[in-house]
N, C-alpha and C positions, 0 to 999 in steps of 0.2 A: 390622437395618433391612430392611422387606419392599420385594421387587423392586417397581420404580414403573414404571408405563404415560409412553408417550414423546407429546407432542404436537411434529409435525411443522410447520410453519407457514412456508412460504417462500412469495415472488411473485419475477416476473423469469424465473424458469426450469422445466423439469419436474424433481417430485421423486421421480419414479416409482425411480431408482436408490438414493434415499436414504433411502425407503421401506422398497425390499426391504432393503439391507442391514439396519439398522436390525431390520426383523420378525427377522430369524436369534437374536435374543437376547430382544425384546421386545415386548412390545405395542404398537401401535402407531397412532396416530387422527390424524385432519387437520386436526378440529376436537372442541372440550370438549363433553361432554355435557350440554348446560348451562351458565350463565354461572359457577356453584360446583363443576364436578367436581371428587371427591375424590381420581378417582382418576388425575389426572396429576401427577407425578413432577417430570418434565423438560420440556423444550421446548427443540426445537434448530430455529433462523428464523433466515429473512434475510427484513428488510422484515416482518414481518409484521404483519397488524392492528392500528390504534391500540388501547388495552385490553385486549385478546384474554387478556391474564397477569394482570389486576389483579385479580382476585375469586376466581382457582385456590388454596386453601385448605391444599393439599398441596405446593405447586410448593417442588423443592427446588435448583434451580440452572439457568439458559439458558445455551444451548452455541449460539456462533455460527458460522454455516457457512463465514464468507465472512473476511478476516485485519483486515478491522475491525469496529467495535462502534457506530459511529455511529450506523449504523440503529436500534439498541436503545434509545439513549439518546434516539431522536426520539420514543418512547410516551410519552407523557403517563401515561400510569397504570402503568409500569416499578414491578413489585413491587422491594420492599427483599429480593432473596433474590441468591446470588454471579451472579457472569457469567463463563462462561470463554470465554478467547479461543485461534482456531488457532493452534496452533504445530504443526506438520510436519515433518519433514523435506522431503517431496517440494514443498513449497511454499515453502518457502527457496529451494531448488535453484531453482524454475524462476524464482522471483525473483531470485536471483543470477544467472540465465543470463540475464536481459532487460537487468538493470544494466549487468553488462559486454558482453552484443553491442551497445548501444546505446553505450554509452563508446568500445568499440573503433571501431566505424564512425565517430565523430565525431571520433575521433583518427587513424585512417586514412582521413580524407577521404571518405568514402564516397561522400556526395551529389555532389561534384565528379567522381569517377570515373562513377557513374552518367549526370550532364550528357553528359560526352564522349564515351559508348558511344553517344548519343543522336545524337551530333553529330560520330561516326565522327573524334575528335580524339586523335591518339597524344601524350601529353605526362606525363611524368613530373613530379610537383610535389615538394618540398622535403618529407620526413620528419623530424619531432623527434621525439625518442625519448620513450617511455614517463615518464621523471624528468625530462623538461621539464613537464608536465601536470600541475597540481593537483587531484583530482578530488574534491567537496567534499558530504558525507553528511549530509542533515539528516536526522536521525531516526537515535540510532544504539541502536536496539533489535535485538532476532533478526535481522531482514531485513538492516537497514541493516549488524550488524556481520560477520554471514556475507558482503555484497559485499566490503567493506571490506577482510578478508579475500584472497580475492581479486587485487582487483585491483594488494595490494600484494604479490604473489605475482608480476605483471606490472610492474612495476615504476614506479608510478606514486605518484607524491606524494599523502598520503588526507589529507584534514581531514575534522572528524567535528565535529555542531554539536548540541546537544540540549538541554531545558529543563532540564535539571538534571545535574550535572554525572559525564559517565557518561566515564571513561579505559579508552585502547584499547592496547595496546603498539603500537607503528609508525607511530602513526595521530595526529595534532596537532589536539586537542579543544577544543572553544571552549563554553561553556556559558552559559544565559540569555540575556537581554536586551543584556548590556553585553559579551557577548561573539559576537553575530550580525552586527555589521557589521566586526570585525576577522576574522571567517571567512568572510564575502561577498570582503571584501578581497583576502583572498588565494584565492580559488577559481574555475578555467578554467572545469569543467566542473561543472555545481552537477545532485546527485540527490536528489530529493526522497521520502523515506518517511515520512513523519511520519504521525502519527496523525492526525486529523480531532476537533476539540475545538472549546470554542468560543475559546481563545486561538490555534489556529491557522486557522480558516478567514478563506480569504482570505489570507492571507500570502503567496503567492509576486505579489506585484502587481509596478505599474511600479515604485514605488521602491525594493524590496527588491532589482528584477534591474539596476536603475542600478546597485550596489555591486559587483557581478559586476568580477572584474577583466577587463580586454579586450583589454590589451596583453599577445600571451601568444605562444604555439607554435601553438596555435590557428589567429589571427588573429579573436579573437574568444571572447568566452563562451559559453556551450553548457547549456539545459537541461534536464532530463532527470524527468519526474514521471511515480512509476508508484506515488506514496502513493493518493491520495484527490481525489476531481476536485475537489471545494469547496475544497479547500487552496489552488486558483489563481483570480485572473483572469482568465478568456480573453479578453478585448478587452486587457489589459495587457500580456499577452504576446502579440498581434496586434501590440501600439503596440512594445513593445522591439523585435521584429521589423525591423516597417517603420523604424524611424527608426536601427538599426546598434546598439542595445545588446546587444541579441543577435544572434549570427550565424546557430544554429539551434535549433533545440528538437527531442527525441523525445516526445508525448506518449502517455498512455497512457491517460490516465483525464482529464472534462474537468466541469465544472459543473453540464450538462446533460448524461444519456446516456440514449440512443444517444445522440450529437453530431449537432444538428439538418444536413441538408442545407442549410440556408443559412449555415452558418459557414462564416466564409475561411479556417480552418482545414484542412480537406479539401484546400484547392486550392493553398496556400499553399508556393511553391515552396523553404522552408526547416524546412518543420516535416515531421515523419515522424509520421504519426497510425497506432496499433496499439487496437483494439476493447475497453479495460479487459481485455488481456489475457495479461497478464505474469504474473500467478501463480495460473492458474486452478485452484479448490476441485476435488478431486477426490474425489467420496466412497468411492471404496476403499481412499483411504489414510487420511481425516477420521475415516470411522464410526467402524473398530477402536477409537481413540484416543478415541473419546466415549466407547463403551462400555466400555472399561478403565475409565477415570472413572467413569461411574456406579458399576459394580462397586466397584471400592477405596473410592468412597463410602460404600456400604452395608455395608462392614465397617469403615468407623472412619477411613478413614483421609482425611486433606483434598484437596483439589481442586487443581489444580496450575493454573498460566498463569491465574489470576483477574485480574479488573479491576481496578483502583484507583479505584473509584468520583469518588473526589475528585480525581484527574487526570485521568480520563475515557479511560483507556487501558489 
């Protein structure tokens, strides 16, 4: 199979590093030579143009920058050709480091201790241990099960929730429909990775964090979303807030981004807002990994971490 030309196609951010990399192996264009160029290959995007893939005649698989695929699936004209998705190491990592310093801080009281430095108040509160805390994984893919991992390494009770029935050793899994409210049930602190489809968006609303247990170690349930912004409500999780179903949240990612300056979110003296940026794409570790890919492509061999079209993950 002859080496393919790479079309690059991101918005959001500059792609000047992801460029060069990228040129060290191949050719490399920003946009098609025409609405039928023969001669692109590939195409690695985030957000990129409605259509911009649907008439490319050679395209032989899109490689997304970013650790979901949503973007992709909003073109309307999404050729019938694979999708591969990130998987990294170094992209786990930093996703497993924001899971647990975000767990750890809301099990160490954090915001309380911050209060008091505020308010020059010496007071030592009540510690429960790590196995009084349920800390509860929806999405238990790469991401989810590398925390999971983790944080039962610290000694914390994991439940693990997923649309289809994926078992973890250590880890107390709940699957489907008919098993998401007996794992709201029992879970303090609930983290959210789930993919963005259209059976999850919107999911984390007011009635789903009602089932949050609250009588806990806590003093309260706790949630923690560093999947996909559309996965939530943000007025719902304002409303759990104010009304004590929640005690705090860490968000990360939100429905709208940037997160408009008029959300109560910003100011919102229970939530802890981070800039979508728990497990940021880093193209020195990403490129190599594409271009491996293409390579072992063009000698025969299949594509690895592809989509499942009809899961949409």
């Amino acid at each position: 199979m002859e080496k393919g030309r790479v079309l690059l196609s991101v918005t959001g951010f500059h792609p000047q590093r992801w460029h060069e990399l990228l040129s060290a192996e191949r050719d490399v264009v920003t946009e098609p030579a025409g609405k039928d160029d023969p001669s692109i290959a590939y195409a690695v995007v985030w957000k990129h143009k409605p259509n911009l893939l649907s008439s490319l005649p050679n395209l032989r698989a899109i490689f997304s920058i970013g650790a979901g695929v949503d973007h992709i699936f909003n073109d309307p004209g999404l050729p019938n050709v694979p999708i591969v998705k990130v998987v990294a190491d170094n992209l786990t990592q930093y996703m497993t480091e924001y899971v647990v310093w975000r767990v750890l801080d809301h099990h160490r009281q954090g915001s309380l201790y911050r209060y008091q430095q505020q308010k020059k108040t010496w007071h030592e509160p009540q510690q429960r241990p790590a196995s009084d805390i349920s800390v509860g994984i929806m999405g238990l893919g790469t991401l989810g099960r590398a925390a999971a991992s983790v944080l039962l390494s610290l000694g914390f009770c994991v439940n693990g929730w997923s649309r289809s029935v994926r078992p973890m050793e250590g880890v107390t899994t709940y699957a489907g429909d008919s098993g998401l409210i007996p794992f709201l049930n029992a879970t303090d602190i609930l983290v959210v990775l789930l993919p963005l489809t259209p059976t999850t968006q919107g999911i984390v609303n007011y009635g789903l964090l009602k089932e949050l247990r609250r009588r806990n170690g806590l003093g309260g349930a706790v949630l923690i979303n560093a999947g996909r912004g559309r996965l939530q409500k943000d007025d719902d999780i304002a409303r759990a807030l104010d009304e004590g179903i929640l005690k705090e949240a860490s968000l990360d990612v939100f429905e709208v981004e940037p997160l408009p300056k008029t959300s109560p979110l910003w100011s919102h003296p229970k939530v802890y807002v981070t800039p979508h940026a728990a497990a940021t794409s880093d193209p020195n570790h990403l490129v190599p990994i594409m271009l491996a890919q293409m390579s072992a492509f063009e000698r025969g061999e299949p594509l690895r971490n592809t989509v499942d079209r009809a899961a949409g993950y």
